[in-house]
N, C-alpha and C positions, 0 to 999 in steps of 0.2 A: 617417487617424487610427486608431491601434489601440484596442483595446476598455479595454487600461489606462491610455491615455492619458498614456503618457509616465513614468509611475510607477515603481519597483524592486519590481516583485512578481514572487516563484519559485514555481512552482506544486507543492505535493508530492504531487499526486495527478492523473494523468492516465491516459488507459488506450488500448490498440488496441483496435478490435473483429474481431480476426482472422478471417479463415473457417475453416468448418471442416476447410480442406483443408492448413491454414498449417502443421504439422508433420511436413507428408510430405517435403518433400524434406531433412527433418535427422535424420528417427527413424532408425535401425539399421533396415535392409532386413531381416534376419531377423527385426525384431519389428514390422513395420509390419502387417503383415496381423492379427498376434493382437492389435496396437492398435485399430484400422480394426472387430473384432469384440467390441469390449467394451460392456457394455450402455450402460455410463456413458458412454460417446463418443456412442454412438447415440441414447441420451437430449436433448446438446445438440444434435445434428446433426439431429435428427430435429425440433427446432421449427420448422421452416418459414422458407421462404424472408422475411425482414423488406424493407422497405422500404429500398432505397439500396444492397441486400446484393450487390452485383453489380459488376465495370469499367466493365462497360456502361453501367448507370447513372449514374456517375459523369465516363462522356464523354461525356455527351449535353449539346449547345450551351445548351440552356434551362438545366438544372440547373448547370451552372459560371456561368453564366451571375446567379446569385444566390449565390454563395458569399460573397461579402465581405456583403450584407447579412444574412445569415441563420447568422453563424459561433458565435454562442449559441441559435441558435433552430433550425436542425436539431441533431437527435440521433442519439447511436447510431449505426447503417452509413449512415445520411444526411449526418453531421458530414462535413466537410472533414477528410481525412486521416486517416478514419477507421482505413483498412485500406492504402489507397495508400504507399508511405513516400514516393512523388515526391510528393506533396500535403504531407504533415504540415511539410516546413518552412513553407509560406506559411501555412496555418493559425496557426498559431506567430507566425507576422510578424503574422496580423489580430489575435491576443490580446495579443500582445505583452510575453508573461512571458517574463522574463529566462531562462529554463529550466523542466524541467517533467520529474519525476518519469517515468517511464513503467512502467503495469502491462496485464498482459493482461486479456478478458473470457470469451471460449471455454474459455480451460483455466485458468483462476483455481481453483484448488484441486487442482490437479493430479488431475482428475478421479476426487477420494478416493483414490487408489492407495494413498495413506500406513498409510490404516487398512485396507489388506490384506494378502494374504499373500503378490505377487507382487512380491517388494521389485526383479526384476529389470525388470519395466514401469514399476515406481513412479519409478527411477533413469532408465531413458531417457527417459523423457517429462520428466522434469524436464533432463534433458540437452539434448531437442531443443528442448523452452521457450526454453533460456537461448539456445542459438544462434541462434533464430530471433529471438528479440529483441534482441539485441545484433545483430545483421545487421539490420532494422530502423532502430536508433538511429541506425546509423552514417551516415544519411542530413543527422543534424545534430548536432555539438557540445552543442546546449542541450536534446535529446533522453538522457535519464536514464536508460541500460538497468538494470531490474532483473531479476536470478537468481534460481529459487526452489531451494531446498535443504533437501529431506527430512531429518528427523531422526533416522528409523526406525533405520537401520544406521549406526555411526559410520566404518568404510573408505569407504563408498559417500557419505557427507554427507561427508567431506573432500576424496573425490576430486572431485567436486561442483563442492564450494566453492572449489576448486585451479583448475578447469576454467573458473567461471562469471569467476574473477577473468583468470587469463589470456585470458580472452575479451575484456575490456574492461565488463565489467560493473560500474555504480557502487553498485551496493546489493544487498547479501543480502536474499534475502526469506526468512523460514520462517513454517511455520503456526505459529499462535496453540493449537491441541488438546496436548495431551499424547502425544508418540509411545506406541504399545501395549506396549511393556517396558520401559523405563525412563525417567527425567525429564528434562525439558529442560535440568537442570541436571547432567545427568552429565560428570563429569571427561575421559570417552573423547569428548567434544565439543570440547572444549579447542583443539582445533587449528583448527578452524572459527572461532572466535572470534580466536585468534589471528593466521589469514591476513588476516579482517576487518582487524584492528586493525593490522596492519603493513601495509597495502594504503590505509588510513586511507580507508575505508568503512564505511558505515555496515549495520546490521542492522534488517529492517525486520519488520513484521506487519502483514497489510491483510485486511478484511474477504474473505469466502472460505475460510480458513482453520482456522474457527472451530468447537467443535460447533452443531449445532443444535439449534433449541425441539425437544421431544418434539411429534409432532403429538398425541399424547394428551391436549393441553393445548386444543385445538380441537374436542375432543368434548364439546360442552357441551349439546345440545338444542334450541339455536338454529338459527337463521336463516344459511347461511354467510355471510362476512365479504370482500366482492370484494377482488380482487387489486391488490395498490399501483400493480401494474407493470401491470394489464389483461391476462394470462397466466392461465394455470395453476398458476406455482408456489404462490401463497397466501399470498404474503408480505405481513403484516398488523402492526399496532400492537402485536400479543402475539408475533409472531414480533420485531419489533427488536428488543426487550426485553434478550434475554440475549444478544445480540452482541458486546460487548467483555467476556463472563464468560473466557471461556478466556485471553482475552488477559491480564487481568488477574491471574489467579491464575500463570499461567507467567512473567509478569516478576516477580511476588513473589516465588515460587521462584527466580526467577534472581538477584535481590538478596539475600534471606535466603539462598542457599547461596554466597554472595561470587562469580557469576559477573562481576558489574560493577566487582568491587575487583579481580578478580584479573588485568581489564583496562581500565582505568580510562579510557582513551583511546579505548575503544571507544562508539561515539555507536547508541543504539537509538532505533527511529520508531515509532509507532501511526498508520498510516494508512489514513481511513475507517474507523475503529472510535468513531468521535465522541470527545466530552472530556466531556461533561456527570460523566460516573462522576471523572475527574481529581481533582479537591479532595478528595472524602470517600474515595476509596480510598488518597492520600498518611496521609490523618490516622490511616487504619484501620489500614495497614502501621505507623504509628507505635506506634499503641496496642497491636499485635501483637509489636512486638520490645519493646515497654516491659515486656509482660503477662509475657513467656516470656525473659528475658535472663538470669532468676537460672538459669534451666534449660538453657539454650541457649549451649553455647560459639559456634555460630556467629554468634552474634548480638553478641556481645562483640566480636565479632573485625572488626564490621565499620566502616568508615573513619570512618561518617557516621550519623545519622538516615535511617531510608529515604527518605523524603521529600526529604531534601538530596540523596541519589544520584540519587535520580528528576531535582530542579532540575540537576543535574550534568549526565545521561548520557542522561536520554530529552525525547523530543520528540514532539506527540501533534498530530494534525490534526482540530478540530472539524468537525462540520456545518455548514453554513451556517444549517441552522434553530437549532440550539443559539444561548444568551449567552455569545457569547464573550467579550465585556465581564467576564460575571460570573464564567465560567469562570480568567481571568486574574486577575482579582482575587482570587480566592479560592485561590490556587494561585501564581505565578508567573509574571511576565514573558518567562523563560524557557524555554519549555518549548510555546507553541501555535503553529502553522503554517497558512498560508494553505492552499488546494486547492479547486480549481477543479472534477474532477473529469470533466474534459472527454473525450469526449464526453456521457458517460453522463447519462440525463435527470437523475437523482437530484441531478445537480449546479445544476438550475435555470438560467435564462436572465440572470440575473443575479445570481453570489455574490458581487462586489464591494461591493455597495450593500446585499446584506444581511450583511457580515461590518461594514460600515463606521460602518452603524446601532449594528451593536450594540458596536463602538469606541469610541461617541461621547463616552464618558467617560472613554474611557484617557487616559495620557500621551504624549507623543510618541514617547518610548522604546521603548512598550510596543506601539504601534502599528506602527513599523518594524522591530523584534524577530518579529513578528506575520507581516507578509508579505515579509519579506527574513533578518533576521540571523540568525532562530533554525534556519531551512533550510540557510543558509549553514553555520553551525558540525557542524550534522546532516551533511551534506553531504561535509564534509573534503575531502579529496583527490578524492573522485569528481563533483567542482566544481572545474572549472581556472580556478586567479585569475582570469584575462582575463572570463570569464562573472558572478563574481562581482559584481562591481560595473562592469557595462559602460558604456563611456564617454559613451554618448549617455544612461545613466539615471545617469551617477553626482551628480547636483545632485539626483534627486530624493528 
């Protein structure tokens, strides 16, 4: 029995826990050594050996040995098919999600390069990312390769995005920040969006991406505030806080400047950035193009209410601690996604049962819209029918 039990759930958030040695046989040999010496590499490399973080570990007779009973309950380099890709199909077989997103965890942010000045590291490492994940995926059909694609330079974000799709990559990723000299909505992007949308993929933003809290905001007098994760990094109740701000504010920009009219077919994701902010930021975008339209030719010009483009074109993956219940209600049917967020702990041992709880008052629509149809339309092309609605889950 799989852990969904026979159900049509897509997962849109899953992730590898790569080691830290996974981009070496894809980086450009002339820049692997000034990779290999960057502080920011060294910084994640340098957290110490975790638990499970080894082959070794992973072929030892006891420890496979509990793989099918413990497939929510290890985590991290412990999970089944954490970092193996000959593992991740059968992991997959014991969840049993019709398919599943895939993002990194060692290089999730493309280790800030974006907000530097060495746009020719910031470009291969996002090059060797994408190959080494799509090399990866290709272990399984229902494995989701996503590409990440700097915004920084527009030749280098097209040739990129030219690259990650000829690769077989089913999802653009970009960050959620603002690149340092122009907006995410500049016209010299255009092509990037473009390939997206004629490749009928989607465009995504996933936590990592994002700015962060000021630690200035952690200077208070007090007592320090232990770490969510039992680490060092410090990430607290007042660090979550502003996590989907950047996100937020860049697809407003991307609506208010007609990026989403000028390609209409083009389907965007918020994944791991929660939904709780969803409802009141649809109404705020409202009240903004309401406030500013007598001023604003671009706002005249656009198809819809922001709000209606958003129910149109984006697609947002709550928490599992969030109401998703409420968040749907107040917001759209349309528009929330299951995720599992496997392996990582954050995803809990059980998000089934607390996404289902807080369903309990949907409709049935709004239910299977939830963990199947609204992934699926997210999805497009970079979802092969056969996977969509697979035979053995299609009654459910």
């Amino acid at each position: 029995m799989t852990y969904v039990n026979g159900r049509l759930v897509h997962d849109a958030d899953s992730h590898l826990m790569e080691l830290s040695d996974c981009l070496d046989p894809y980086f450009e040999r002339r820049l692997l050594s000034r990779f290999h010496a960057m502080p920011a590499f060294h910084s994640r490399k340098d957290r110490g050996t975790r638990p499970g973080q080894s082959a070794a570990a992973h072929a030892d007779p006891t420890f496979r040995a509990g793989v099918d009973a413990n497939i929510l309950l290890r985590k991290n380099y412990e999970a089944h098919g954490a970092f193996l890709p000959a593992d991740r199909p059968h992991a997959l077989n014991l969840l049993g999600f019709a398919s599943q997103l895939v993002f990194t965890t060692f290089c999730l942010g493309n280790f800030g390069l974006d907000q530097g000045e060495d746009m020719e590291m910031c470009y291969a490492a996002a090059s060797a990312h994408n190959r080494m994940m799509t090399d990866f995926c290709k272990v399984d059909r229902r494995l989701l390769a996503t590409a990440y694609v700097p915004l920084e330079d527009f030749a280098r974000a097209i040739a990129t995005a030219r690259e990650a799709i000829e690769l077989g990559a089913k999802a653009l990723m970009i960050p959620s920040w603002c690149p340092q000299h122009h907006g995410p909505s500049h016209i010299a992007l255009d092509p990037v969006w473009a390939m997206a949308q004629e490749a009928g993929i989607p465009i995504l933003f996933h936590v990592g991406g994002e700015d962060k809290l000021s630690p200035v905001y952690k200077i208070n007098g007090l007592p320090p505030v232990p770490d969510f994760h039992g680490g060092d990094d410090n990430f607290t109740s007042v660090s979550y806080m502003p996590i989907p701000n950047s996100m937020m504010q860049t697809i407003a920009t991307l609506i208010f400047d007609g990026v989403f009219d000028r390609f209409p077919r083009l389907k965007w994701g918020a994944i791991e950035l929660g939904a709780s902010w969803l409802p009141g930021w649809m109404r705020a975008m409202d009240s903004a193009a309401h406030a500013f339209i007598k001023n604003e030719e671009r706002l005249r010009k656009l198809s819809a209410k922001p709000s209606e483009i958003v129910r149109r074109q984006l697609r947002v993956a709550p928490y599992p601690h969030e109401d998703t219940g409420w968040i749907i209600a107040n917001s759209s049917e349309d528009i929330c996604l299951f995720s599992s967020d496997y392996p990582h702990i954050e995803g809990g041992r059980a998000p089934l049962k607390r996404f289902d709880e807080s369903l309990a008052g949907a409709t049935p629509s709004a239910v299977r819209r939830f963990y199947a149809d609204n992934f699926i339309d997210l999805m497009g092309e970079g979802l092969a029918a056969d996977l969509r609605y697979p035979a053995h889950l299609a009654a459910a």
